[in-house]
C-alpha positions as CSV (number, residue, x, y, z in Angstrom):
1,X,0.0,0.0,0.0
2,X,1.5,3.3,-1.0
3,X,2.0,6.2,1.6
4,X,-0.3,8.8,1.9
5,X,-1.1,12.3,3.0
6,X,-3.6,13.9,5.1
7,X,-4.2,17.5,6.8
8,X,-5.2,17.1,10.2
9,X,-6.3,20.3,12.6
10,X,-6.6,20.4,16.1
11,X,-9.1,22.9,16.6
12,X,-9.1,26.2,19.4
13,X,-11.3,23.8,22.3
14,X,-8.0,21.2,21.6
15,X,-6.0,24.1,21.9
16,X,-7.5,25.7,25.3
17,X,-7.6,22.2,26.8
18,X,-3.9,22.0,26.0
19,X,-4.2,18.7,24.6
20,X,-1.9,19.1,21.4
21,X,1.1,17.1,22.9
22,X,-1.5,14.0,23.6
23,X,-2.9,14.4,20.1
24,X,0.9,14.0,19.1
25,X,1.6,11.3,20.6
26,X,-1.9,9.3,19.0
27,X,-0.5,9.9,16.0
28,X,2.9,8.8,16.6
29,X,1.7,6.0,18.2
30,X,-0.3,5.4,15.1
31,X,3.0,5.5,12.6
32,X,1.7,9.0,11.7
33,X,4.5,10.9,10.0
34,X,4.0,15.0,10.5
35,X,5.3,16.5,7.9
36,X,4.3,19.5,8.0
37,X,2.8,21.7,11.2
38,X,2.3,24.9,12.1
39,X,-0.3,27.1,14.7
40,X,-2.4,29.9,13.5
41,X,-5.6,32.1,14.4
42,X,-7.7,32.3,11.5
43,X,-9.5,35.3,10.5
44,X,-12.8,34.6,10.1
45,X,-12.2,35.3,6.0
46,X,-9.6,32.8,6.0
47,X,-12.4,29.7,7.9
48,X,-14.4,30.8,5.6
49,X,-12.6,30.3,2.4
50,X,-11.0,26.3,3.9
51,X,-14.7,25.3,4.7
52,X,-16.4,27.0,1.6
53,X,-17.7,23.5,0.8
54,X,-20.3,23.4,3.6
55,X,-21.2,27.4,2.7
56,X,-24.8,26.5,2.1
57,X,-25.1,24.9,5.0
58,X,-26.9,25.8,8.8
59,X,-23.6,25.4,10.5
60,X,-21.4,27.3,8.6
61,X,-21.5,30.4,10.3
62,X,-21.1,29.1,13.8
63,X,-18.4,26.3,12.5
64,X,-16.2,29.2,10.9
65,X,-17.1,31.5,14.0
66,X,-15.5,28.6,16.5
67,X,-12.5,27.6,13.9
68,X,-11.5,31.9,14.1
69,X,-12.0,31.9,18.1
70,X,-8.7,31.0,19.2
71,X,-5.2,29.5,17.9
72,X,-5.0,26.1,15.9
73,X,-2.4,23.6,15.0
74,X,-2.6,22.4,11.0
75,X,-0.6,19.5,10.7
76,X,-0.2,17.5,7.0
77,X,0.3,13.5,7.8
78,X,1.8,10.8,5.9
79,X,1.4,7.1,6.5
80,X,-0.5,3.9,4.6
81,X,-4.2,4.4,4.4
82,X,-3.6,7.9,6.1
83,X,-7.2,9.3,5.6
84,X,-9.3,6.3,6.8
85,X,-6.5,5.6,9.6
86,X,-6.9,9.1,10.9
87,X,-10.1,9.3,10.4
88,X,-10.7,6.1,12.9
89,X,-8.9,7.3,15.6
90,X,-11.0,10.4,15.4
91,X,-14.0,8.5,15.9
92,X,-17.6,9.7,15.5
93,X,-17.9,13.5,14.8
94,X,-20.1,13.3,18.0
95,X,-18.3,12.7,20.6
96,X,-21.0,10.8,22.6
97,X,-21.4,8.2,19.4
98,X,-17.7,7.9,19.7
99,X,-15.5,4.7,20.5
100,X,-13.9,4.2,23.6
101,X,-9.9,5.1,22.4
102,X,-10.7,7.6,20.0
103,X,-9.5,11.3,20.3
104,X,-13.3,12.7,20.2
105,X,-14.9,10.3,23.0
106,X,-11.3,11.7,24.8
107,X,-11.4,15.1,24.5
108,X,-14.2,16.5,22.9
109,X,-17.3,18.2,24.9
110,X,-19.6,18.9,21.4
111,X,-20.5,17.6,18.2
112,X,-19.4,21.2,17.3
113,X,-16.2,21.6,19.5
114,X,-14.9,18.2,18.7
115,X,-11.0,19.0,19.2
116,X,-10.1,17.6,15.7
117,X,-10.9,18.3,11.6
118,X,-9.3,15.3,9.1
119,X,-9.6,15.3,5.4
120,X,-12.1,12.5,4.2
121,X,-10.8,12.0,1.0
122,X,-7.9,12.4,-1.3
123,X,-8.8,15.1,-3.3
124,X,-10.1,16.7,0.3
125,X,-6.5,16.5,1.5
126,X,-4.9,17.9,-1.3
127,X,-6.9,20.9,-1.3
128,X,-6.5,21.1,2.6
129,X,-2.7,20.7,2.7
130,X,-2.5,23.2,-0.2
131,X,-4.4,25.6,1.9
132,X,-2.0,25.7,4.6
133,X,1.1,24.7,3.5
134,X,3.5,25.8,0.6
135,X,5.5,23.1,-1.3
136,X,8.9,24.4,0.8
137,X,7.2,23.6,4.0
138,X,6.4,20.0,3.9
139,X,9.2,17.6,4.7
140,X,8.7,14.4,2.5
């Protein structure tokens, strides 16, 4: 299977509840390769424009208010089956639908503040990782 790549976020509740280092660590226990990670406050032009998919949609406002609240770490991934791997130890966008082990029945309180974004398909990720990261910034 061949390696690929993935943009992960951990989100401003992640971020207050100082959990970044234990979000690490998942992912390095997972055989996650970061290579590529940086933290930022988005404006709320800049949310806007990386969730522009879901525009039309009833949560869009309040998704792109909460992603501009406070500081969050974009990370881009590399391992086999990156996407569904990451997207696993997630777990269930709702935290309370979660599985035991996963990073949202952890640490998230919300199906909104769930601690954690991960691209859910290829062409997803590519947009994603472009979004954040220039060429000269990722570490293959």
């Amino acid at each position: 299977m061949a390696l690929e790549r993935t943009l992960t976020i951990i989100k401003p509740d992640g971020v207050e509840q100082n959990v970044i280092g234990d979000v690490i660590r998942a992912f390095e226990s997972q055989s996650f390769r970061i290579v590529a990670m940086k933290m930022l406050h988005l404006s709320k032009q800049q949310a806007e424009g990386f969730y522009a998919v879901h525009r039309d949609k009833k949560f869009f406002g309040s998704l792109t208010d909460f992603m501009c609240s406070g500081r969050i770490v974009v990370m881009a991934l590399e391992a086999e089956n990156a996407i569904e791997r990451l997207r696993t130890l997630m777990g269930a966008t709702n935290p309370a639908e979660a599985q035991p082990g996963t990073l949202r029945k952890q640490f998230a309180t919300s199906i909104e503040r769930n601690i954690i974004h991960g691209s859910d398909a290829p062409e997803t990720a590519a947009f994603e990782i472009s979004y954040f990261f220039g060429k000269m910034e990722i570490v293959g």
